[in-house]
C-alpha positions, -999 to +999 in steps of 0.1 A: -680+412-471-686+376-474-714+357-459-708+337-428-706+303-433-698+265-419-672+248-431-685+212-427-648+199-417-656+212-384-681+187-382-655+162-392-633+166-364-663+171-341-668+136-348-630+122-355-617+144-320-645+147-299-620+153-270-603+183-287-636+206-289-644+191-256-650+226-234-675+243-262-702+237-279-718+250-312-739+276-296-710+296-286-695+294-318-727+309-333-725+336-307-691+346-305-690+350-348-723+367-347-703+392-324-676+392-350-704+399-376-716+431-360-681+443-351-671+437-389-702+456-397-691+486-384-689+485-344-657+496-329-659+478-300-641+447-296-670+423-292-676+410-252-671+375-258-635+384-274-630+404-243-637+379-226-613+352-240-639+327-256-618+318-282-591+305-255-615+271-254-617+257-292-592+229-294-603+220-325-581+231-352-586+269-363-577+265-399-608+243-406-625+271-387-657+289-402-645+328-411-659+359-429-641+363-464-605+372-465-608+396-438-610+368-409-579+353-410-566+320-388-528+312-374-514+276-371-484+263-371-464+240-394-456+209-372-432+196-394-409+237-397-423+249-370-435+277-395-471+299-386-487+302-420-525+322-423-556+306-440-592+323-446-615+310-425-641+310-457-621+295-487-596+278-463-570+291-483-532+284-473-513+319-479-484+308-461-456+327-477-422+341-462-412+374-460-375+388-448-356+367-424-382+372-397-414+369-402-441+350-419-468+365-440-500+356-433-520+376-459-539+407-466-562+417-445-582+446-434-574+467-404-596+458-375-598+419-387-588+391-363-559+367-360-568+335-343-538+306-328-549+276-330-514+267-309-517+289-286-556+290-283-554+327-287-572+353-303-552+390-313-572+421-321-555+438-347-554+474-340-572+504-364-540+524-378-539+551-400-522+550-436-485+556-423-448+547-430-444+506-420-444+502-381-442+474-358-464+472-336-478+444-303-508+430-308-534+425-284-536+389-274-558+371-246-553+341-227-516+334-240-483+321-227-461+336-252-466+369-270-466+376-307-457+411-329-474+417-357-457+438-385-480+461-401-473+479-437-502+495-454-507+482-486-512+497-523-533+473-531-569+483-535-591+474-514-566+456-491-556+479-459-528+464-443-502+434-452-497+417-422-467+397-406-464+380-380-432+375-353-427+354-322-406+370-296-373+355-306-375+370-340-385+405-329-358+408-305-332+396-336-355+422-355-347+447-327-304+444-324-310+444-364-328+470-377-328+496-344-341+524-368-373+510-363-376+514-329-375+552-320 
């Protein structure tokens, strides 16, 4: 695991768009990731201030967010598509790549990591599965108007648990009338 760290573009903004980070302040980014940090280190307790929906107040964007190697991963959106693409919130690396017809895929990651919307000012727990056949599953999310579904495949690649997808609603319900086999 990677060490926690600033990204000083955060700063940037801070000072380009003070109005967009206008309901928090740098303390409660400092507490909410040390949260993260324990629950990464083991804890399988979602950590209280996720619960609780702090994330739901950054209005800064996430993908210049601070992040814990690859296994802290950030959602946006592509304003120019419309397309959700996944960076690392430590190299603030752009893994936007497609996958089928439906979906977009945001990256590797490890099972129990977090997904973060910067549209939708959302964070999504992403459940603890077991090595199994490729399942679709709903994630967890807090604080949102419009629900996502992750798809969830576990990988061969070691050291990497899960590749992750991601669908919005219209997409699942095409995915749904498509491919009914995988809904039992």
């Amino acid at each position: 695991m990677g060490e926690l760290v600033y990204n000083p573009v955060i700063r940037k903004n801070a000072t380009e768009n003070p109005m967009r980070i206008r309901r928090i302040g740098e303390s409660d980014v400092e507490m909410v990731m040390e949260e993260l940090k324990r629950w990464k280190e083991g804890s399988t307790e979602v950590p209280e201030a996720i619960r609780k929906g702090a994330f739901g107040h950054f209005e800064f964007g996430f993908k210049h967010f601070i992040g814990m190697d690859s296994s802290l991963f950030v959602v946006s959106e592509n304003p120019e598509n419309g397309s959700l693409y996944g960076v690392s919130g430590a190299s603030i690396d752009d893994t936007e790549r497609a996958i089928s017809g439906y979906s977009v895929r945001l990256g590797k990651v490890r099972t129990g990591s977090v997904l973060l919307s910067e549209k939708l000012k959302t964070i999504f727990a992403i459940p603890r599965i077991s090595e199994v056949e490729t399942q679709i599953t709903s994630a967890k999310g807090y604080g949102l108007a419009e629900k996502f579904y992750f798809k969830i495949k576990p990988s061969t690649e070691p050291g990497v648990d899960n590749d992750i997808g991601v669908l919005t609603r219209p997409n699942y319900e095409r995915l749904v009338n498509d491919h009914p086999e995988y809904f039992g």
